[in-house]
Phi, psi and omega in degrees: 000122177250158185229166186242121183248007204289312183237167151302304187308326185292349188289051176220168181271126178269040173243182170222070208244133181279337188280357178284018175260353125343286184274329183273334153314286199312332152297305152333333205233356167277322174276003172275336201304308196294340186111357172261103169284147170301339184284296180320288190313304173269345158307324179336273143322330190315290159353289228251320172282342176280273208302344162293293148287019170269323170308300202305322186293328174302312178299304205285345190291320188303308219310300203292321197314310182293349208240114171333282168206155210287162141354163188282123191283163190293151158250157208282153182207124194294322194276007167286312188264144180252091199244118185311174173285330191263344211318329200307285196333286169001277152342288201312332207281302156343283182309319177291332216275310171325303181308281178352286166308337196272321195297324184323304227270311191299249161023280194289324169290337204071014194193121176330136144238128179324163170275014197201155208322105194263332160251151186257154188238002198194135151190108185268164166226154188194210195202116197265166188200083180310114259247127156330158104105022185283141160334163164301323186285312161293349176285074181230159162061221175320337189240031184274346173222157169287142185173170221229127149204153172307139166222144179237167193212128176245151201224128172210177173261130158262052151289167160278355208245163151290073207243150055073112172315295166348341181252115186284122196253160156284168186229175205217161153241130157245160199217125169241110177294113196234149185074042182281151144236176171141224170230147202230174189300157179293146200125271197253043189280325170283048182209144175219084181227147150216147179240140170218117149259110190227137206238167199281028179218127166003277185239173235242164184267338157240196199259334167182172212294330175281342143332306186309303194317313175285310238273324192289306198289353150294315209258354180313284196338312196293008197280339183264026184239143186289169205282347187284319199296325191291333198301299220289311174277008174260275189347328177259342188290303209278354170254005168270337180274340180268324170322315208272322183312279212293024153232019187095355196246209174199197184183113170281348191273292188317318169305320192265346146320333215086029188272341215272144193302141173299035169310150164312158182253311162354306212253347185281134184283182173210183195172135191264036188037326180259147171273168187239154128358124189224067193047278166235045189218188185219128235200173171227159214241166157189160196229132174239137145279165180233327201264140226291337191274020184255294176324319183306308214272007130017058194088336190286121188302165166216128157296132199218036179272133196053355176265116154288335165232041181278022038062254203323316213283338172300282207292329170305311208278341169295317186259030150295323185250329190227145194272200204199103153265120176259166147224131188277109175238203242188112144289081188268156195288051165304351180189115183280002151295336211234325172261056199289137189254348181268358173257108186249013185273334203265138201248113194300106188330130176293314218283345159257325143225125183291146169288119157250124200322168118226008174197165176226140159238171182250110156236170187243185196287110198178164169319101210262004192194126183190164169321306202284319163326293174317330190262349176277314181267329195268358187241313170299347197232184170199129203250131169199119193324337202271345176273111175161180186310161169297283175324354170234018180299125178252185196256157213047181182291333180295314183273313197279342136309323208278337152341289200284331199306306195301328196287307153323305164258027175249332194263343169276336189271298187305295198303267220299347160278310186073048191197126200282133176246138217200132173260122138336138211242308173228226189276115179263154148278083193296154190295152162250000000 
């Protein structure tokens, strides 16, 4: 791990080495020591963080809107993924450490949760709608014709453990797609879902799956540690990210610390940091909102003092009142200098190829959260990048470990639950 001492902002680590938890307390504690409580500090920034990112979704929104289709994209070649001599290992070290988390968590609930964001803060159905009039380079796979299909969507925190909003995580949306044809990944030839699974950040927190492995074999252990010790250090994690914010910069190894800004989860883009199959190109996915009352929430703080969900209780209230629109657009892979599929760390320049609409989706106005909801999606389903088209497979080490893990932890929640996760076939009606 090497470090930069120069400027404030260069203080994070450019590895994702867990021992950077260390020197950024010690930043945490310089800035209460100054008379800056961290709560002060990231209320501060709030503003200036809001108004930042409303502004970047107008540019990129402006960017994508003008631009027909992106440069010309790379085409896929099986000699593109690069697979180590240990990956089997690799793997293997991933699913246990992953096993591990779920045997914690079952001991403490009494009941299976995923191993990776295990708890939900949303969980909707709506209608994806595939965009007239797409370029050829953009007709691919799933979108290759204009067409209507049911979709559900989970809004989740990613720990393994059930924590308390307070303790701030990055957060992820996942989306099931129903009724896709066509030809599918090994696996899911009886299923007709595609899943795109994405999280509030660019890029992926390490560079490829044995990078994950260390990085995972620090943070397995906290799945058992109590809940006072993570609020009081995500608390320091979240004034160290807002220092870093408020001089430009960020940091995902702080964010994935407990670091991530107290945001509306709503206003947030997601991505599917890694790349897939884009029919015969290779593309990174993103979900945006669109519709203005989503755009308001953009950046917008949300207190979650004392709401152990308040998360959640943010998103019941919104579509208690108001329906909801996105748009899924598309990054194709113009340079594999620049653009890397085995580095997921690395974030592909927008200024060479733009995220471009190719589908919107619609939710109206419904229950956004509930028991009988959970157990129908979050105990009943299983969202996973490998169910879906040949054309949309994805790529690199990072995704082709996360393959056995997801597979692991959708058959550990059925045995130990005692209860079939089983894909939808045509359009369900989650209970209201």
């Amino acid at each position: 791990m090497t470090w930069k001492r120069t400027y404030l902002k260069d203080l994070v680590p450019t590895g994702s080495d867990t021992r950077a938890m260390v020197p950024v307390a010690l930043l945490g504690a310089l800035l209460i020591g100054a008379g800056l409580t961290v709560a002060a500090f990231a209320r501060g920034s709030a503003k200036k963080s809001q108004s930042r990112r409303r502004a970047s979704f107008r540019d990129t929104y402006r960017y994508a809107a003008r631009a027909a289709e992106p440069s010309t994209p790379v085409r896929y070649n099986p000699s593109i993924e690069q697979i180590d001599q240990d990956e089997d290992e690799t793997i293997a070290t991933l699913v246990s450490l992953m096993k591990g988390i779920n045997e914690t968590t079952f001991k403490d609930y009494g009941r299976s949760v995923r191993s990776s964001h295990a708890k939900s803060c949303g969980l909707l159905q709506g209608t994806l709608r595939v965009l007239d009039g797409l370029p050829d380079m953009l007709s691919q796979g799933m979108f290759a014709k204009p067409g209507t299909y049911p979709v559900v969507m989970r809004l989740s925190t990613q720990p393994g453990d059930m924590l308390d909003d307070s303790v701030s995580c990055p957060r992820a949306i996942a989306l099931k797609i129903i009724g896709v044809e066509g030809e599918r990944l090994p696996g899911s030839e009886r299923q007709v879902t595609q899943d795109f699974i994405m999280q509030n950040a660019p890029v992926f927190q390490a560079k490829d799956a044995k990078t994950f492995v260390n990085h995972l074999r620090m943070i397995a252990p906290t799945a058992d540690t109590g809940q006072a010790w993570k609020k009081a250090f995500s608390t320091v994690m979240r004034g160290a990210e807002a220092a870093l914010e408020s001089v430009g910069g960020e940091s995902g190894v702080l964010k994935a610390l407990g670091g991530e800004p107290m945001t509306h989860l709503l206003g947030d883009t997601y991505y599917t940091q890694v790349p897939l199959l884009y029919g015969s190109y290779m593309a990174k996915v993103s979900f945006a909102p669109l519709s203005w009352e989503l755009v308001d929430l953009i950046g917008t703080p949300l207190d979650v003092r004392g709401k152990p969900n308040g998360l959640r209780d943010a998103v019941i209230d919104f579509f208690r009142a108001h329906a909801g629109e996105w748009e899924l657009r598309v990054q194709l892979c113009t340079d594999l200098n620049t653009m890397p599929i085995e580095d997921s760390a690395v974030r592909w320049p927008e200024d060479q190829s733009p995220y471009i609409p190719v589908a919107r989706i619609t939710v109206p106005p419904q229950v956004a959260w509930s028991e009988d909801r959970s157990a129908a999606v979050d105990d009943g389903m299983a969202f996973n990048a490998w169910h879906g088209l040949a054309a949309h497979r994805p790529l690199g080490s990072i995704m082709r470990a996360r393959k056995a893990a997801y597979a692991m932890s959708a058959t550990f929640r059925q045995t130990h639950n005692k209860q079939m996760i089983e894909e939808p076939r045509t359009a369900q009606r989650l209970p209201n």
